[in-house]
C-alpha positions as CSV (number, residue, x, y, z in Angstrom):
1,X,45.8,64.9,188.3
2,X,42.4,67.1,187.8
3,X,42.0,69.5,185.5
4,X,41.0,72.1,187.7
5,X,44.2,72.0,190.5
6,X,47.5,73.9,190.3
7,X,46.1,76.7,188.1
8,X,47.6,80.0,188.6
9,X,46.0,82.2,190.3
10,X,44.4,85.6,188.7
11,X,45.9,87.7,191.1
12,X,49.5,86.3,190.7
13,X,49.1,85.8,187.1
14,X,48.2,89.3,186.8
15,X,51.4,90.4,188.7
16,X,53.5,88.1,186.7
17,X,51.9,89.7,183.1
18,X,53.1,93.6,184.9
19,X,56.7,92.1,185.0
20,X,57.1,91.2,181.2
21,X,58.4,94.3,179.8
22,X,61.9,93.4,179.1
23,X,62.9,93.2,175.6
24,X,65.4,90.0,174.7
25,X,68.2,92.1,173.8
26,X,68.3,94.0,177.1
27,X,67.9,90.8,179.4
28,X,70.4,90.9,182.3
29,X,72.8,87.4,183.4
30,X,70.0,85.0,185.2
31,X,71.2,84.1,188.4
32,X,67.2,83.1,189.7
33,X,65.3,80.9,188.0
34,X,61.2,80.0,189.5
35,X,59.1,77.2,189.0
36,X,55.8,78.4,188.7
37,X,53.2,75.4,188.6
38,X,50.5,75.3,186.3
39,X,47.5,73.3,185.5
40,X,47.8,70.7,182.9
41,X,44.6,72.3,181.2
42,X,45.8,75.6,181.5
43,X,46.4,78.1,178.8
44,X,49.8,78.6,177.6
45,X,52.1,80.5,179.7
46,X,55.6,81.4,178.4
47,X,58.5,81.5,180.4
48,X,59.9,85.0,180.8
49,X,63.1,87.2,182.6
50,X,61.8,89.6,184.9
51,X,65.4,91.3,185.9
52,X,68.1,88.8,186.5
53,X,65.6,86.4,187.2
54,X,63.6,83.9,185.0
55,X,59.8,82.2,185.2
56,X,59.1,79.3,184.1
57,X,56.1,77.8,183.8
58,X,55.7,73.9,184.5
59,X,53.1,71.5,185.4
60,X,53.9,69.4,189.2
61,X,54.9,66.3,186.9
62,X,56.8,67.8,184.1
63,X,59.1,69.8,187.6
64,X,59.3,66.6,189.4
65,X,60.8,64.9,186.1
66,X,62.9,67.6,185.3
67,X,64.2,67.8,188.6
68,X,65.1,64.4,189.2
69,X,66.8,64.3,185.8
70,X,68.9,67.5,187.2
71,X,67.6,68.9,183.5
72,X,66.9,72.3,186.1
73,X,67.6,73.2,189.3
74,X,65.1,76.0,189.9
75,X,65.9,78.6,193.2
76,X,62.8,78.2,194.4
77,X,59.3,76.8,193.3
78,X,55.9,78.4,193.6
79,X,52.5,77.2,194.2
80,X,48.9,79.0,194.3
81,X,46.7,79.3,197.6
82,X,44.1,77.1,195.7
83,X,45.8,74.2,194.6
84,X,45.3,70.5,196.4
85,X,47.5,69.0,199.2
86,X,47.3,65.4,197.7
87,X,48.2,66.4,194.5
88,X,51.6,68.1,195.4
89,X,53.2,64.9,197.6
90,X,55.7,63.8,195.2
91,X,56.5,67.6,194.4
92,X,56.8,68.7,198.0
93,X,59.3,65.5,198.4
94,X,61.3,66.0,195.5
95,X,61.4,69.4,196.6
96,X,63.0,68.4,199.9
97,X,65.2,66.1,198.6
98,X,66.9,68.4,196.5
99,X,67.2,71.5,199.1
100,X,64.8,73.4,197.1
101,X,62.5,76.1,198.5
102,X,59.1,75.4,198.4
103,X,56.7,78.5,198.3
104,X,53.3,79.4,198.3
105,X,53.0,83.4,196.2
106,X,50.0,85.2,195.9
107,X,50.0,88.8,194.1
108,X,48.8,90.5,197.5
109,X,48.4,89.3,200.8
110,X,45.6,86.4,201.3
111,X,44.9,85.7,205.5
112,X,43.7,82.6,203.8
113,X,47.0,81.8,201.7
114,X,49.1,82.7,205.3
115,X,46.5,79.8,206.9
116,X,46.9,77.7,204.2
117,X,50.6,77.7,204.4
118,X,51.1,75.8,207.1
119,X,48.9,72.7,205.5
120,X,50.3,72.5,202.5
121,X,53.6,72.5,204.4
122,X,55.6,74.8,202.0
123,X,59.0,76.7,203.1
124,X,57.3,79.7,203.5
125,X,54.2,82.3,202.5
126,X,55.8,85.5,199.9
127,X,53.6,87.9,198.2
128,X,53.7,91.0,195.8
129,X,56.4,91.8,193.7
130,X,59.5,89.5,193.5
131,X,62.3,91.9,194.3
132,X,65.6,92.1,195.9
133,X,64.3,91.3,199.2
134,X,62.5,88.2,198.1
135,X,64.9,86.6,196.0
136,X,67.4,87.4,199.3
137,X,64.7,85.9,201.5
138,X,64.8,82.8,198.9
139,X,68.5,82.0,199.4
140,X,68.0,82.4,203.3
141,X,65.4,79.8,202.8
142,X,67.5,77.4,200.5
143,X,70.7,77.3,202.9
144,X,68.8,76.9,205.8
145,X,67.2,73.6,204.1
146,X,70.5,72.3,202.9
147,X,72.0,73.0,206.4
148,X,69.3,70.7,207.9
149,X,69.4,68.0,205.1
150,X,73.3,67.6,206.0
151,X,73.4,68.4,209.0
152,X,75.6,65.1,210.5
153,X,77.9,65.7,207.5
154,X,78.4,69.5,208.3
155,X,79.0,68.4,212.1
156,X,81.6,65.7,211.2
157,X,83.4,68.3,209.1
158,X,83.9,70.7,212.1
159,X,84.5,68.2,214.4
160,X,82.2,70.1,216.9
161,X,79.6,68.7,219.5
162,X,76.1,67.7,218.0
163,X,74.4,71.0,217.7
164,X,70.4,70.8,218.1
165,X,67.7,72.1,216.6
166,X,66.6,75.9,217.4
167,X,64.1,75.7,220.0
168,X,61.4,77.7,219.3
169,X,59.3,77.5,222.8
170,X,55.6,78.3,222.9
171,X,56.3,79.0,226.4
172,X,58.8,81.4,225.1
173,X,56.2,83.3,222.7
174,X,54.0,83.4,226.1
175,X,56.4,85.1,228.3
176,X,57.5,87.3,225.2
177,X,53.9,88.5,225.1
178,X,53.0,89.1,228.9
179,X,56.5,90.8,229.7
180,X,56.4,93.3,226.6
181,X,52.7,94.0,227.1
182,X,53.2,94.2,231.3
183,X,56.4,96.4,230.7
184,X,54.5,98.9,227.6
185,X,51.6,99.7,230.5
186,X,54.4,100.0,233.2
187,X,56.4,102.2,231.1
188,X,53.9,104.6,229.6
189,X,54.7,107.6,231.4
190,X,58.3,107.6,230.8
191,X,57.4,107.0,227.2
192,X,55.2,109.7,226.7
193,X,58.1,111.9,228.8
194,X,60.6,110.5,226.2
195,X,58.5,111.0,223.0
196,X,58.2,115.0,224.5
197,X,61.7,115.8,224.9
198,X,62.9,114.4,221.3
199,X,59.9,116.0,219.9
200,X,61.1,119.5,221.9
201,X,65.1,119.0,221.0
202,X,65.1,118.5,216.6
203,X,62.9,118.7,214.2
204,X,61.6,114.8,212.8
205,X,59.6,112.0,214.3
206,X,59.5,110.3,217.6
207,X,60.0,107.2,215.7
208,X,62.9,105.8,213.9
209,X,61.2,103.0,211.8
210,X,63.4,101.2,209.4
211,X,63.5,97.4,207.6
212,X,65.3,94.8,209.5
213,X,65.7,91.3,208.4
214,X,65.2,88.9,211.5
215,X,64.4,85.0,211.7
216,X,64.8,83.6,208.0
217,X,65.8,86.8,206.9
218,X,62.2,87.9,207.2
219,X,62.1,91.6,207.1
220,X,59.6,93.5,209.2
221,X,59.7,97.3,210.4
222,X,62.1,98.0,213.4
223,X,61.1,100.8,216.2
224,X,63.2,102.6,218.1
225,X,63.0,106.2,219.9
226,X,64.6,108.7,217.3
227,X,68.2,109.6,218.8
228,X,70.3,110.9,215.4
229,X,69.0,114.2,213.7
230,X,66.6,113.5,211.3
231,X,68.2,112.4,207.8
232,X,70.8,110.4,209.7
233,X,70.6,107.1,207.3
234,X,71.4,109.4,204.1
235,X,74.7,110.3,205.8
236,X,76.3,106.5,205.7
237,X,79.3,107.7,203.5
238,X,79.9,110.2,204.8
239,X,81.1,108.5,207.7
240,X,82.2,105.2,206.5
241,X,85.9,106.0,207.5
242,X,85.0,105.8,211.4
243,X,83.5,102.9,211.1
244,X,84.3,100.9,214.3
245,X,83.9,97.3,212.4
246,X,86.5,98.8,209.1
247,X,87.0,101.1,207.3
248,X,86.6,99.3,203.5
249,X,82.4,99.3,202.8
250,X,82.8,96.4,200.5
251,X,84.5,94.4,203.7
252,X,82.8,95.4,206.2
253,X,79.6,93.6,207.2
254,X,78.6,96.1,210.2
255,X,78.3,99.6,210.5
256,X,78.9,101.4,214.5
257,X,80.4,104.9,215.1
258,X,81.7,105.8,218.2
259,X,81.4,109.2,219.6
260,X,78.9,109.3,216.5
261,X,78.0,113.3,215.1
262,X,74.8,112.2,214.0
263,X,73.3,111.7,217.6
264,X,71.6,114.1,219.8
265,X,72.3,115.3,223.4
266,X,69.0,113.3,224.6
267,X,70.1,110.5,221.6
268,X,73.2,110.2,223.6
269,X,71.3,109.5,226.9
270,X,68.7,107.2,225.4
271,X,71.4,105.5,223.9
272,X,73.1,105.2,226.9
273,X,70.5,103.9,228.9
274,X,69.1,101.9,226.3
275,X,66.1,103.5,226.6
276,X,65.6,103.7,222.8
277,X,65.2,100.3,222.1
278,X,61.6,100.7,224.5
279,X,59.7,100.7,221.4
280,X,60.8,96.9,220.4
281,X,58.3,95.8,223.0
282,X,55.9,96.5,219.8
283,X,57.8,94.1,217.6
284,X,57.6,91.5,220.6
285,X,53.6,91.9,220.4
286,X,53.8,91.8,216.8
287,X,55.7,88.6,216.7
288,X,58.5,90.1,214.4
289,X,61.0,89.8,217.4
290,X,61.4,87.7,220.3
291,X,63.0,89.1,224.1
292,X,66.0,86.9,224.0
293,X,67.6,86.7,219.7
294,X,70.1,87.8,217.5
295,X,69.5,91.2,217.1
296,X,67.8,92.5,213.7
297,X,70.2,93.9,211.1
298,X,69.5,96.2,208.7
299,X,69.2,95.2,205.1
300,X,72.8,96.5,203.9
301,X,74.2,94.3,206.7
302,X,72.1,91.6,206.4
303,X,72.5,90.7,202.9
304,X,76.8,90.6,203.9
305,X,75.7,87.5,206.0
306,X,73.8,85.0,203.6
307,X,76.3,83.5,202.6
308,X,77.9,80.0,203.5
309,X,77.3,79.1,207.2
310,X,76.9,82.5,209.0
311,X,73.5,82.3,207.7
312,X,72.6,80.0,210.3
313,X,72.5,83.2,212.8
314,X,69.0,83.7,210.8
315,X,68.0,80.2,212.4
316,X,67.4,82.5,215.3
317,X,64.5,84.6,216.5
318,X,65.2,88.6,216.2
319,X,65.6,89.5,219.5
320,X,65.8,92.3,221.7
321,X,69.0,91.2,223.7
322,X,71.7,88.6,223.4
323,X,75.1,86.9,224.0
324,X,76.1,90.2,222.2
325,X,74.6,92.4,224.6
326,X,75.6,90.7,227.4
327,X,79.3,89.7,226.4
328,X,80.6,92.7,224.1
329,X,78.1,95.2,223.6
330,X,79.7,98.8,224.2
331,X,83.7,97.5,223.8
332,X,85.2,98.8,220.8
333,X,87.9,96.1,221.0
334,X,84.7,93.6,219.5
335,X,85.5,92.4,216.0
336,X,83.3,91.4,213.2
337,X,84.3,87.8,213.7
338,X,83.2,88.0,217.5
339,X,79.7,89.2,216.7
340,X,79.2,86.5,214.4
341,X,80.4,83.6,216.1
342,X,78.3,84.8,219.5
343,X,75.0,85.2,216.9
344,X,76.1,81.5,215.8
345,X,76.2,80.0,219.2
346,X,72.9,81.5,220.0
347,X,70.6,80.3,217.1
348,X,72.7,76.9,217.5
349,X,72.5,76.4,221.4
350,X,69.4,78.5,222.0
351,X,67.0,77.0,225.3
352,X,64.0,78.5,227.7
353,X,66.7,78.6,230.5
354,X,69.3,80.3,228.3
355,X,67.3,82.9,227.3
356,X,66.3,83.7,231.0
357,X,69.7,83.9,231.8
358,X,70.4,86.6,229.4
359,X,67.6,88.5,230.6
360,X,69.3,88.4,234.4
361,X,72.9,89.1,232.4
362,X,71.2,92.0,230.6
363,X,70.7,94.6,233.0
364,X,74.3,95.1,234.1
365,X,74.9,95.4,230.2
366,X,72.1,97.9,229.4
367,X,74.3,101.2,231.1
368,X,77.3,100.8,228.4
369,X,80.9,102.5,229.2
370,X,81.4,103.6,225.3
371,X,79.5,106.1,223.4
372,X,78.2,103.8,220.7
């Protein structure tokens, strides 16, 4: 191996250095622990806890070894945008072998690093600080690798039909784009009517812009028209005890209110005639969401659902409708346990002809009966 590949990276280097100011006394239970790979010349990095998560610093050989001798089983393992394809085979199979994620970190983002990516064949592309969301989007990426690596085993457990891969259509991502951009130029007036109107009723934005985590529990911004008074989100606990998923917050991975205070006279309408969710079309463009997915859930309901196998519903796309939408949406007899299993078949059943299906079902749906 050369002396000048898998060296970190000044940008990340410097972003790991900004992270080192825990004392040892103060160090929180590790449950993380990274792989970050070095160069063999290198100077001497020390290992460190950032948080409840530690760095360690290892050349590609010395984490191969130590992996195959199950001496560590890192949560993930982190490579530099300049390092050398041929260099990293044994990792990147070791790596796969033992259900590991496999990513490629810079400090910022790098266009180059997000092009790279994809030849170097890593998990995924992460950059800036590693944080909640990261580390979550780590442990998406880990149980959706040990879902495919056992994937005969897992089926003969359930005794359930072969379930295929997600199909993730480039014909799809072309009707996705021509529909939302045809249906954005269609629509304009009525948008332009609707931003008006909740601009004229309350004070606040036109926009209600929040994180959602989608597909591999990415997490993009969401936009929807604004329909709750402004300050809605701050009010949660306030009205955790209507609730229409349960009442305990602990339990409860989803959050609806029906007849909900916080929504305006217009909200109620837009609501109603789905004419909120408009806005989305953007996040079709963008790529963040798909027409036909599972729909994006916020981060305090997202996190609820990484564990075990209802992660799998992050196997598919973000989506603007659903088997939700077209099957319960609106009922308030719909448990938890529906929602999750219709998310599941989706992402594990998904097809072209499926999807444009839904879209047919969909309209029917978008005029619900219950004020939720």
């Amino acid at each position: 191996m050369s002396a000048d590949i898998l060296k970190i990276s000044s940008s990340t280097a410097s972003v790991f250095e900004q992270m080192t100011d825990s004392q040892p006394s103060e160090r929180p239970l590790v449950s993380y622990t990274i792989v970050k790979i070095k160069a063999t010349s290198s100077v001497q990095l020390e290992d460190f806890h950032l948080d409840n998560t530690f760095i360690s610093f290892l050349t590609a050989d010395d984490a191969v070894q130590k992996i195959t001798d199950d001496l560590i089983k890192p949560s993930a393992v982190f490579i530099d945008v300049d390092v050398d394809k041929a260099s990293l085979q044994n990792l990147y199979e070791t790596l796969l072998a033992h259900c590991i994620p496999y990513i490629l970190f810079t400090g910022k983002f790098d266009p180059e690093a997000k092009c790279k990516a994809e030849q170097l064949k890593v998990d995924d592309y992460l950059f800036g600080a590693i944080n909640y969301s990261l580390l979550k989007r780590i442990d998406i990426i880990r149980k959706l690798k040990i879902y495919k690596a056992n994937r005969e085993s897992i089926l003969k457990s359930q005794r359930s039909k072969a379930i295929p891969k997600v199909k993730l259509w480039r014909l799809k991502r072309t009707v996705d784009i021509m529909v939302a951009l045809s249906a954005i130029i269609i629509l304009s007036p009525i948008l332009i009517i609707i931003a008006l109107i909740i601009k004229l009723e309350s004070k606040g934005p036109v926009f209600y812009i929040a994180k959602r985590a989608g597909a591999g529990y990415k997490i993009f911004n969401f936009y929807k028209f604004r329909s709750m008074r402004a300050g809605a989100d701050q009010e949660l606990k306030k009205f955790a005890a209507l609730n229409q998923y349960g009442t305990d917050e602990s339990d409860s991975v989803f959050f609806k209110i029906k007849d909900d205070p916080r929504i305006t006279k217009f909200g109620m309408f837009l609501r109603k005639t789905s004419l909120d969710e408009i806005p989305q079309l953007l996040n079709v463009l963008k790529g963040d969401m798909s027409l036909v997915g599972n729909r994006p859930l916020p981060l305090y309901e997202a996190e609820k659902l990484t564990k075990d196998q209802i992660a799998w519903r992050f196997l598919a796309p973000a989506g603007l409708t659903g088997l939700w939408q077209i099957t319960k949406r609106g009922k308030d007899d719909m448990s938890p346990e529906e929602r999750i299993h219709l998310d599941m078949e989706y992402a594990m059943n998904n097809s072209f002809l499926g999807d444009m299906k839904i879209i047919l079902m969909t309209f029917p749906a978008l005029l619900q009966k219950e004020k939720v």
